[in-house]
C-alpha positions as CSV (number, residue, x, y, z in Angstrom):
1,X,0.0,0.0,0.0
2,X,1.6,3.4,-1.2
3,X,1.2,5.9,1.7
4,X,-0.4,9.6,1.1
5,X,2.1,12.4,-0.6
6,X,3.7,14.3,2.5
7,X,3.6,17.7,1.0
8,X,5.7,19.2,4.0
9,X,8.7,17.2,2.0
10,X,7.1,17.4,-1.3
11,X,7.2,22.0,-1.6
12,X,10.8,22.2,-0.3
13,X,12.1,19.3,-2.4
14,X,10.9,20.5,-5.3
15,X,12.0,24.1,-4.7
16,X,15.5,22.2,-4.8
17,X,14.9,20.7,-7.5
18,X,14.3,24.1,-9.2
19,X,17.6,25.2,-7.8
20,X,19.7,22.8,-8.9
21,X,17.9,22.3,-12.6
22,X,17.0,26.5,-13.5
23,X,20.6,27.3,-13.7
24,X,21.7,24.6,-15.8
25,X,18.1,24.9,-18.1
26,X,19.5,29.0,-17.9
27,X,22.8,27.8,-19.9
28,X,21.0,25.8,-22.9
29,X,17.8,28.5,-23.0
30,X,21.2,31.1,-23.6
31,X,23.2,29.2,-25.9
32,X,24.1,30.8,-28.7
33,X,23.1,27.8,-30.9
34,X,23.0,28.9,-34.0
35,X,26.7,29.8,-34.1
36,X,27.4,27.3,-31.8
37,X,29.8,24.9,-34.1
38,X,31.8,28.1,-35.4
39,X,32.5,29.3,-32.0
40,X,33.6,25.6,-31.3
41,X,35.9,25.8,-33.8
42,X,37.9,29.0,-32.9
43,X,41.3,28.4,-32.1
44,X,41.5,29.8,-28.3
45,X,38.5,27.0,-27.4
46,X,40.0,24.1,-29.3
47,X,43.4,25.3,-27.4
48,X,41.6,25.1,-23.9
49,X,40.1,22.0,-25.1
50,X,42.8,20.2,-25.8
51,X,44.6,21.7,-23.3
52,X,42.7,20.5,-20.7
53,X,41.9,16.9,-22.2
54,X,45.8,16.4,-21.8
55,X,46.1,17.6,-18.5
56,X,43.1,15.8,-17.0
57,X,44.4,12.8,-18.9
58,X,47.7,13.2,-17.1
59,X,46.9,13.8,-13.6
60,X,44.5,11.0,-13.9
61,X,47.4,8.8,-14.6
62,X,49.5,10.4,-11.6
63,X,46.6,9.4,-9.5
64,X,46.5,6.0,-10.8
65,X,49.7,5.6,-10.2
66,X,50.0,7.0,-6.7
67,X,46.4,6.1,-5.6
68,X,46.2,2.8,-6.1
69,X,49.0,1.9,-3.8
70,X,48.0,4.7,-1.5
71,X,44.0,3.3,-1.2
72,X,45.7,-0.4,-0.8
73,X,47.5,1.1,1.9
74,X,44.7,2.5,3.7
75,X,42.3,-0.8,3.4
76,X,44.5,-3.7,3.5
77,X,47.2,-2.7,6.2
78,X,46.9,-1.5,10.0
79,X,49.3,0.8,11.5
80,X,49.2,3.5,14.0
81,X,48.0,7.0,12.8
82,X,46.2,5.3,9.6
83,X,43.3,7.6,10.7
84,X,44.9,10.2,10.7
85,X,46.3,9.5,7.4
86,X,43.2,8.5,5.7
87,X,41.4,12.0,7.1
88,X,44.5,14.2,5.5
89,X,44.1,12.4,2.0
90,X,40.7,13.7,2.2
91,X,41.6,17.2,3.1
92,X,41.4,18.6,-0.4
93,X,37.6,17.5,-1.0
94,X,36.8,20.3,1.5
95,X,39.9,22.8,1.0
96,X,39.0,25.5,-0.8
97,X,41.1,25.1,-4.2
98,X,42.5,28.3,-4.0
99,X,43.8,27.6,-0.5
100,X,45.0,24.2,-2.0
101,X,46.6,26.5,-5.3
102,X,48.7,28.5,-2.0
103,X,50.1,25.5,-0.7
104,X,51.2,24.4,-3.6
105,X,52.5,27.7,-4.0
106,X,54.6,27.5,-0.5
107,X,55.8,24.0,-1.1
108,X,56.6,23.7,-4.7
109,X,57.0,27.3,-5.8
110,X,60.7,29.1,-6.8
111,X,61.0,29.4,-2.9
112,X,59.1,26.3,-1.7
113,X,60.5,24.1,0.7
114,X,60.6,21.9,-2.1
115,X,60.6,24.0,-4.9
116,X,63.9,26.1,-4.3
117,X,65.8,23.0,-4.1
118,X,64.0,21.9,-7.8
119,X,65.0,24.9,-9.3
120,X,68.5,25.4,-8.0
121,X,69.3,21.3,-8.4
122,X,67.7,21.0,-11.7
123,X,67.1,24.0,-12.9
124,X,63.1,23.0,-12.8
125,X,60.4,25.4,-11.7
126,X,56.8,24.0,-11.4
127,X,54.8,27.0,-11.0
128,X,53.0,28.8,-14.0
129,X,53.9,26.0,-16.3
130,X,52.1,23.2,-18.2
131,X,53.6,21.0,-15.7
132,X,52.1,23.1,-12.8
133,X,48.4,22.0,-13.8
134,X,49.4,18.7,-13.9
135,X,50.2,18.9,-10.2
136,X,47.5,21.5,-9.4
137,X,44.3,18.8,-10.9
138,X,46.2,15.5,-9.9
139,X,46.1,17.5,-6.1
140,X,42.2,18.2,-5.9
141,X,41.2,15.1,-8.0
142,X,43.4,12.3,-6.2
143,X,41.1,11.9,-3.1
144,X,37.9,11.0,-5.5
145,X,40.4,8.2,-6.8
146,X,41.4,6.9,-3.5
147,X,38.5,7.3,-1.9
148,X,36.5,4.8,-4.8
149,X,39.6,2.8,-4.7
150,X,39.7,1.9,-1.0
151,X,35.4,1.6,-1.2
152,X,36.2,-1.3,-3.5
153,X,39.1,-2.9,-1.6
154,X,37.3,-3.3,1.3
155,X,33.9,-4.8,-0.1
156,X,36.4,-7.6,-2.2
157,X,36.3,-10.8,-0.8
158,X,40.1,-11.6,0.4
159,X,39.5,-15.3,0.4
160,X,40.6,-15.2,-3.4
161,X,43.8,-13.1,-2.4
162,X,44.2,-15.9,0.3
163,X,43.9,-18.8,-1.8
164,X,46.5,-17.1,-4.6
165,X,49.1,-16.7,-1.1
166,X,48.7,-20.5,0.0
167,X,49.8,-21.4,-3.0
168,X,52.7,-19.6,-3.4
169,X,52.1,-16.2,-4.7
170,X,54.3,-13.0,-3.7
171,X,52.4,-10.3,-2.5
172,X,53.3,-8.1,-5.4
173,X,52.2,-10.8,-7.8
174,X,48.9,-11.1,-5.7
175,X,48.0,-8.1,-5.7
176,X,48.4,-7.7,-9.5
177,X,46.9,-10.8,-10.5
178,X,44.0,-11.0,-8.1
179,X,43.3,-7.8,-6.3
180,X,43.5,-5.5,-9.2
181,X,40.8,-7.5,-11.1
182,X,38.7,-7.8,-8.4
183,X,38.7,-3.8,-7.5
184,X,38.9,-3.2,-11.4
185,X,35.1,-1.8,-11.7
186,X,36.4,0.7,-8.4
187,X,39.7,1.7,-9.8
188,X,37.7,2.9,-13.5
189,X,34.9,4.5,-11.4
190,X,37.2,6.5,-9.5
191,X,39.7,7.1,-12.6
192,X,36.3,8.8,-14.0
193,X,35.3,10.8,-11.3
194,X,38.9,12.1,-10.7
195,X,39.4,12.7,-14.4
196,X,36.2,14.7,-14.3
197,X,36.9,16.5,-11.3
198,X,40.5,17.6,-12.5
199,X,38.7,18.9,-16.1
200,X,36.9,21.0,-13.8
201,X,39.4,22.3,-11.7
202,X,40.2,26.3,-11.5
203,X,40.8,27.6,-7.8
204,X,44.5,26.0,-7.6
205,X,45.1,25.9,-11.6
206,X,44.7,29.4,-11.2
207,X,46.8,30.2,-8.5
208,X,49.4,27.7,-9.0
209,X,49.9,27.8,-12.6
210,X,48.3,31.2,-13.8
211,X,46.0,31.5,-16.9
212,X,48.2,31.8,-20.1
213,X,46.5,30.7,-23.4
214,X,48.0,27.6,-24.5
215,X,50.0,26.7,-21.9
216,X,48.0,26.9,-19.0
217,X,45.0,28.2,-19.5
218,X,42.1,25.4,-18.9
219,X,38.1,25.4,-20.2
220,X,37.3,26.6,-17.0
221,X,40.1,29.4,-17.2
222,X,38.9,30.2,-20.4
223,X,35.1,30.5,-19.2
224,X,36.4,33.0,-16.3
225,X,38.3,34.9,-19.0
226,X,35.7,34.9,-22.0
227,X,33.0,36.1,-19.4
228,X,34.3,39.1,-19.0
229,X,34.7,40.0,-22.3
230,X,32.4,37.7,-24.3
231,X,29.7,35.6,-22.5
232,X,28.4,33.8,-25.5
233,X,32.0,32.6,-25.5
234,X,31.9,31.5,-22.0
235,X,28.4,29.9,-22.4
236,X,29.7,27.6,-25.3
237,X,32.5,27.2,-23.5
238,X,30.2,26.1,-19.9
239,X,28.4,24.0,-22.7
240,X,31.4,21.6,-23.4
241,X,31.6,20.8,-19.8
242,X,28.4,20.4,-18.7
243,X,27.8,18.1,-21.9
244,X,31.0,15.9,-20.2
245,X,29.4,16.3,-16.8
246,X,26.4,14.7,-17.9
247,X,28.2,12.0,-19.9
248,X,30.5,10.5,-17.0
249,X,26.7,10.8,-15.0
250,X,25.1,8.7,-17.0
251,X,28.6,6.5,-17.3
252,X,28.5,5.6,-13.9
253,X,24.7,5.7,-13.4
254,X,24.5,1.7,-13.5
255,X,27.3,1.4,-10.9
256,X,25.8,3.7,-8.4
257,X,22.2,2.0,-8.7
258,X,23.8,-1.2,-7.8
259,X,25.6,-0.1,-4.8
260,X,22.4,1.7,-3.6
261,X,20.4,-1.7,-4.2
């Protein structure tokens, strides 16, 4: 038996509903759409584009690369101040980005603690270079990554892991054999969301790397900048995003309906 409507929830959720859905219905009711392919095809957006598809693409793979271990670390081991650990990995979900882009700043800048000793070793400076987004995405996005990443490790069933160990497996050759497959769906999920998350990133890209067309200027730089001076530039611009938004949504729709079932 379905019970009555309670209209107490029913107003104030759909007010929400209208706050979250107006805005984004704003953007495609705006959209210059009849010029929309020519503005696609000027050369500052397909800079930005491509810009950001290779830096996303990049600090997703940093992630991967030091997530992975980083999640295993956090699910599969015990050791004192793991806590700790695990609630400072998280840190950047809730650090506002430019506060993230300041740290950077302070620890990998010309006079970082780390940064000083980069440039007067090698000769390298991170800061306000292609390189420098990189680090500032891969630094917002990598919690998403570990945080799937460890979800995954710790619904697995280790009797599989086990079984590979009795019968002679090192750990190493365990882990890749066995564990990776079994987290596999986890590790992509997370991969998406933090590639996703650093296409989107602008409060540390900003201050850590600047906003210099085709080197470090993003989509989202670009929208900042094109507002200001052309807003049908930044709406096509907003367009291309929120068209990705919507596609990694729907990506991972079927994997977050079976972890709510």
């Amino acid at each position: 038996m379905r019970s009555r409507v309670p209209w107490l929830l029913v107003v104030p959720a759909v007010l929400g509903m209208a706050f979250l859905v107006l805005p984004l219905a704003g953007l495609l009711v705006r959209a210059p759409w009849s010029t929309l392919p020519q503005r696609l095809s000027e050369p500052q957006v397909l800079e930005a584009l491509r810009l950001s598809l290779v830096t996303a693409s990049v600090a997703t793979a940093v992630c991967l690369v030091l997530g992975v271990p980083l999640a295993w670390l956090l699910a599969r081991t015990d050791f004192p101040g793991r806590r700790l650990l695990r609630a400072l990995v998280t840190v950047p979900l809730v650090l506002p980005p430019v506060v993230g882009g300041v740290a950077l700043l302070l620890v990998l800048g010309r006079r970082g603690l780390v940064g000083q000793w980069l440039e007067s070793a090698f000769g390298f400076s991170l800061p306000f270079t292609t390189a420098g987004v990189v680090v500032a995405e891969a630094f917002v996005a990598m919690p998403f990554l570990v945080i799937a990443v460890e979800g995954a490790l710790r619904a697995a069933d280790v009797r599989y892991e086990e079984a590979a160990a009795t019968l002679g497996a090192s750990r190493f050759t365990v882990f890749r054999r066995v564990t990776l497959p079994l987290v596999a769906p986890g590790v992509l999920a997370g991969a998406v969301l933090c590639w996703a998350r650093a296409l989107g990133e602008f409060g540390a890209t900003i201050t850590f790397a600047g906003n210099f067309p085709g080197r470090t200027q993003t989509m989202p730089l670009a929208v900042y900048l094109a507002l200001e001076t052309e807003p049908e530039a930044a709406i096509v611009l907003s367009l291309v995003l929120l068209a990705v938004s919507v596609l990694i949504l729907v990506a991972l729709r079927d994997r977050w309906v079976g972890a709510a079932a």
